[in-house]
C-alpha positions in Angstrom: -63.1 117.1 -2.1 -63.7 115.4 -5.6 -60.5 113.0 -4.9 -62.4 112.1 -1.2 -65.9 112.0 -2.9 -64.3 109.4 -5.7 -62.6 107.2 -3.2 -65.9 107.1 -0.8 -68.0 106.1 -4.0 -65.1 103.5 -4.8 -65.6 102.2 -1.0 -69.4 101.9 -1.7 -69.2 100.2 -4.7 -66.8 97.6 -3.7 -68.5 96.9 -0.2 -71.8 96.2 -2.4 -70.0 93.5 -4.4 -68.6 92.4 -1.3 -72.3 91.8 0.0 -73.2 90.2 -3.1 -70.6 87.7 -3.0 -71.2 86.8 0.8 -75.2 86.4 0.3 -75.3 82.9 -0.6 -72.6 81.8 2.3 -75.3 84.2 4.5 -78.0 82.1 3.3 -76.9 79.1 3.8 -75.8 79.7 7.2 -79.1 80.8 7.8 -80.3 77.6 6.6 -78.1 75.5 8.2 -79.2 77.3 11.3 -83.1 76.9 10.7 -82.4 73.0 9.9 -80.5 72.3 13.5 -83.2 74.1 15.7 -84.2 72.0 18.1 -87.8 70.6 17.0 -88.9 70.1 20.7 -87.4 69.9 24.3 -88.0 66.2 25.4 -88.6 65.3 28.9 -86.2 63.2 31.0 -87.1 59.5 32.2 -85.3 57.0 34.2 -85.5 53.7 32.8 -84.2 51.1 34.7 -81.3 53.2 35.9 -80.3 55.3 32.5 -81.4 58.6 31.6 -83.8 58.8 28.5 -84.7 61.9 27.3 -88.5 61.1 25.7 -90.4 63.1 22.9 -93.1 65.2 24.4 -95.4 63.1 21.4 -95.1 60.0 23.4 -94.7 61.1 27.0 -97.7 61.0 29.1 -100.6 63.4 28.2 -98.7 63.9 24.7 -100.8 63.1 21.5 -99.1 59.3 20.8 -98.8 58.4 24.6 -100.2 55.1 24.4 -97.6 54.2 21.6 -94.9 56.0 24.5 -95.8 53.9 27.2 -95.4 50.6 24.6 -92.3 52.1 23.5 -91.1 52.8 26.8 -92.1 49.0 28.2 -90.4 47.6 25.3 -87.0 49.7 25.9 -86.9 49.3 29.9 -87.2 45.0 28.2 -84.1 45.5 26.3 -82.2 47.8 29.4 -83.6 44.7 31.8 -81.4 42.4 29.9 -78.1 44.4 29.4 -78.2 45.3 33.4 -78.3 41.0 33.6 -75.8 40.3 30.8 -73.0 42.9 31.4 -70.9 43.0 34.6 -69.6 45.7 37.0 -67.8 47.5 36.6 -68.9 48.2 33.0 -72.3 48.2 33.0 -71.7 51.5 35.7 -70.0 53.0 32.5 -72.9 52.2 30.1 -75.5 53.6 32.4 -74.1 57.1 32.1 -74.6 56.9 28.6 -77.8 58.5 28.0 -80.9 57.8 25.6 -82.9 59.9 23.3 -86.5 58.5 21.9 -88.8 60.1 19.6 -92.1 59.4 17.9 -90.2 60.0 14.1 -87.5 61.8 13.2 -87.6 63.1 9.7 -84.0 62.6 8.8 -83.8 58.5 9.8 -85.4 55.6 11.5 -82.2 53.8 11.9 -81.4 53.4 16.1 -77.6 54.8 16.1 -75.0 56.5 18.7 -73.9 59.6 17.8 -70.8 60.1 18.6 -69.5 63.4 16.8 -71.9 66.8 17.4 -70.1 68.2 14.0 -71.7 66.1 12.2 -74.8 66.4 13.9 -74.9 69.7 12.7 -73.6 69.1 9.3 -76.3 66.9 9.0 -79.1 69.1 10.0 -79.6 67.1 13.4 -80.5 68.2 16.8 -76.3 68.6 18.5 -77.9 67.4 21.8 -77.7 64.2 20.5 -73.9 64.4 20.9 -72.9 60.9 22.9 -76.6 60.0 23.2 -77.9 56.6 22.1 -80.7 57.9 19.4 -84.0 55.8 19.0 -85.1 58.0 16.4 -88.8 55.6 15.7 -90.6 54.6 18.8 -92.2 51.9 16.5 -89.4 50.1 15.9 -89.0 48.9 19.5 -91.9 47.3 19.3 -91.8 45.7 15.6 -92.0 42.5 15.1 -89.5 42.1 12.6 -87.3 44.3 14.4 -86.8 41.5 17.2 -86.8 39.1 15.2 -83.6 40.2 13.2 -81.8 42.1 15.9 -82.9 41.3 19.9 -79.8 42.8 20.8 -80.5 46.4 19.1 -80.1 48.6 22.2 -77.0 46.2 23.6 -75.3 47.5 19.9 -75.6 50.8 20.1 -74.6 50.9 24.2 -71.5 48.8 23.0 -70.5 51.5 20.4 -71.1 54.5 23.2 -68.6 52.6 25.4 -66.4 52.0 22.9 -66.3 55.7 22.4 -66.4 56.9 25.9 -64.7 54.3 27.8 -62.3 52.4 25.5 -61.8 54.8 22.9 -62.2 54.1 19.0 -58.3 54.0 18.7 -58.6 51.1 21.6 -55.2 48.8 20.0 -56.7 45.4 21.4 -60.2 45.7 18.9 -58.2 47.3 16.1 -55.7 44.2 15.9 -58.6 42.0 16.4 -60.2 43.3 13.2 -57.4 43.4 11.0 -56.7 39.8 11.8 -60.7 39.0 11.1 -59.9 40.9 8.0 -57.4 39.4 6.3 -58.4 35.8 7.4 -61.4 36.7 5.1 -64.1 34.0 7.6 -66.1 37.3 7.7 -66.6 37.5 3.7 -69.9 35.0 3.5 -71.5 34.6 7.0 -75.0 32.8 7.8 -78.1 35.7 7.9 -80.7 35.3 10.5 -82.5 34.5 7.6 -80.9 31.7 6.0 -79.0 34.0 3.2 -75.0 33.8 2.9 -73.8 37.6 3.5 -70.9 40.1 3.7 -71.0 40.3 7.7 -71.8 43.4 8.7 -69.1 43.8 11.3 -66.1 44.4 8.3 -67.6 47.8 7.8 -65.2 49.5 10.2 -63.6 48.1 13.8 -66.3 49.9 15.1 -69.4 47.7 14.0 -66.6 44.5 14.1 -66.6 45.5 18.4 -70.9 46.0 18.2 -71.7 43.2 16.6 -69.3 40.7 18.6 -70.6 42.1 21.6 -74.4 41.0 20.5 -72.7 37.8 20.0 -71.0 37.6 22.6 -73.4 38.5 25.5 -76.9 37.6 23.8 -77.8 37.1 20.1 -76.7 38.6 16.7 -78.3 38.4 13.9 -74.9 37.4 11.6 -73.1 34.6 12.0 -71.3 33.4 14.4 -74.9 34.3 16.6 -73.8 33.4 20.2 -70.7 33.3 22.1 -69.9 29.9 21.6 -69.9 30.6 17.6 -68.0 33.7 18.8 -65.2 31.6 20.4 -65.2 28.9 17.6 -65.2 31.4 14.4 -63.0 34.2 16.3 -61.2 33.4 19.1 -59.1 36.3 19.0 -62.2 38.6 19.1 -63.6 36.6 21.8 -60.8 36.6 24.3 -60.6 40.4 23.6 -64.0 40.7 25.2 -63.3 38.4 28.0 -60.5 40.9 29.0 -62.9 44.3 28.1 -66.2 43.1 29.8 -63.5 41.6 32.5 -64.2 37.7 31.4 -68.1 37.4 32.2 
């Protein structure tokens, strides 16, 4: 009995340290858990044929509905436009991407896709935004400065969901695009909106390169070359590449 009594005291002492040493991976898991709960359940619009799943804050009868229905107006502007600018039978493919808009989201203001719900949750952000185009500050659909710098906001982020969804990021015909863009080095010190000489933004990854000269290309950008005739002039690779993609509207 003393042998079995020794071994069960053994077993106790050694599961407590096992404890011990697992608290902290307990506690963070428990954070990590408390950080992704869902902060609300939003309610689902159409606008002007997508889906857009709207903060209860801004909806109608919520406490900042009058800054919701702005919001809203403003966004069904910028969806107007894309449904005029992109053909069938793409624009089909971006209208199944859907929308999410809130009031203020505490982690960023920045509008973005989201296309990886890992890193949502890494991240401490709701994982329904997985594939979602996220408008994550009403206000900035309506800020001034906003349109002023980037009219095509909503166009950039649908471009990167179909990208994702319909092309794929490892689409060869954007990815040979931008390495030529790359090395020719044109991209380096662009014209600003503003009148500054800038890094384009597009040389950040092929992903932004394929955003940014779709704003070009079907509207405005807010870097050099702006419209599609800049497009064809500065990179004419690039812009054949979206004549074949958006089937050469």
């Amino acid at each position: 009995m003393l042998a079995e009594q020794r071994f069960r005291a053994t077993r106790i002492v050694a599961l407590g340290w096992l404890l011990i040493a697992l608290l902290p991976a307990i506690a963070a898991a428990a954070d990590q858990e408390e950080k992704t709960t869902p902060r609300y359940d939003p309610i689902k619009q159409e606008v002007e044929g997508w889906t857009v799943h709207v903060d209860p804050a801004l909806a109608d009868g919520g406490e900042h509905q009058e800054e919701g229905k702005q919001a809203l107006k403003m966004l069904a502007n910028h969806l107007q436009r894309v449904a005029i600018l992109v053909p069938e039978p793409a624009l089909g493919e971006m209208k199944k991407v859907e929308i999410w808009l809130e009031r203020q989201n505490p982690l960023t203001s920045a509008m973005q896709y989201h296309p990886d719900a890992g890193w949502l949750v890494r991240n401490g952000f709701d994982k329904r935004l997985a594939k979602k185009v996220h408008i994550p500050k009403a206000a900035e659909l309506t800020s001034r400065g906003q349109l002023l710098k980037h009219p095509a906001v909503v166009l950039h982020e649908l471009a990167h969901a179909y990208h994702d969804q319909v092309l794929g990021f490892d689409e060869p015909r954007v990815l040979e695009a931008f390495k030529t863009a790359k090395e020719s080095g044109s991209y380096e010190e662009v014209l600003l909106f503003n009148g500054d000489k800038v890094r384009h933004y597009g040389l950040t990854n092929h992903k932004e390169y394929f955003a940014e000269a779709t704003e070009a290309f079907f509207y405005r950008n807010d870097f050099y070359p702006f419209v599609r005739a800049e497009l064809k002039q500065h990179d004419p690779r690039m812009e054949k590449t979206l004549q074949e993609i958006w089937k050469g509207r």
